[in-house]
N, C-alpha and C positions, 0 to 999 in steps of 0.2 A: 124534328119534333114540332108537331102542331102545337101553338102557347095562344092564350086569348089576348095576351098584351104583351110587348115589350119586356124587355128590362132595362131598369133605369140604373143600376148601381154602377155602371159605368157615368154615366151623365153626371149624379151625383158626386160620384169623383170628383171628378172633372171641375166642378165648379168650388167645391169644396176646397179644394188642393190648393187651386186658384188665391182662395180668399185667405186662405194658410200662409199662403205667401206674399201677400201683401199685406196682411198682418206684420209680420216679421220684416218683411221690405221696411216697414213704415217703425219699429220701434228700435231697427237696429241701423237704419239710414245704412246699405249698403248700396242704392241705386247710383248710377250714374249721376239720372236730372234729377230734380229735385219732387218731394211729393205732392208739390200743388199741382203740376203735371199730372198726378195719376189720380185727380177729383171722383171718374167715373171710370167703369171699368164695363162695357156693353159685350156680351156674348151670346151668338146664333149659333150652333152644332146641326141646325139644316144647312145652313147655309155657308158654313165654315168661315163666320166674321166673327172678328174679337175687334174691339175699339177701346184704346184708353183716352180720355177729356179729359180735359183741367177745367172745364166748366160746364153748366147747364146749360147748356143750349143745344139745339133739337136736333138729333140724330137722324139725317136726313132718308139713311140706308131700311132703319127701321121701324120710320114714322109708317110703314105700310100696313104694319100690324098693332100699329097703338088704339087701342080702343076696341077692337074689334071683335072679346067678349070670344064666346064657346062661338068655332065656327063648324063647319064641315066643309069638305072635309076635315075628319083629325090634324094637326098638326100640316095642311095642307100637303097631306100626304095621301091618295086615293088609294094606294097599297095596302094601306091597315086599318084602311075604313072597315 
């Protein structure tokens, strides 16, 4: 089937789910470590990276795309340009 874009309702998922469960992680304290551990929670689905931080400091994997505004290619992906 020819489509002019994606679909996202998987990705959406995805991240959603995610936040669902660290919601719940976090009021029902089922984790192992403790939740200052899980301060940030960084996810790539290009690149198949998840990162949990317990602090601010500069995500060195994904500092490649920070700032970097509407690019082209899409999603650096020349396939669905």
């Amino acid at each position: 089937m020819q489509v002019d874009s994606p679909a996202v309702i998987s990705i959406n998922m995805q991240t959603v789910s995610m936040a669902v469960n660290e919601f719940l992680a976090r009021i029902h304290n089922y984790r192992y470590d403790h939740n200052s551990e899980f301060a940030i929670t960084r996810l790539s689905l290009n690149d198949g990276y998840m990162q949990y931080q317990k602090d601010n400091s500069v995500d060195e994997y994904l500092l490649k795309y920070c700032g970097r505004g509407t690019i082209n290619p899409l999603l650096n992906m020349p396939e669905i340009e």
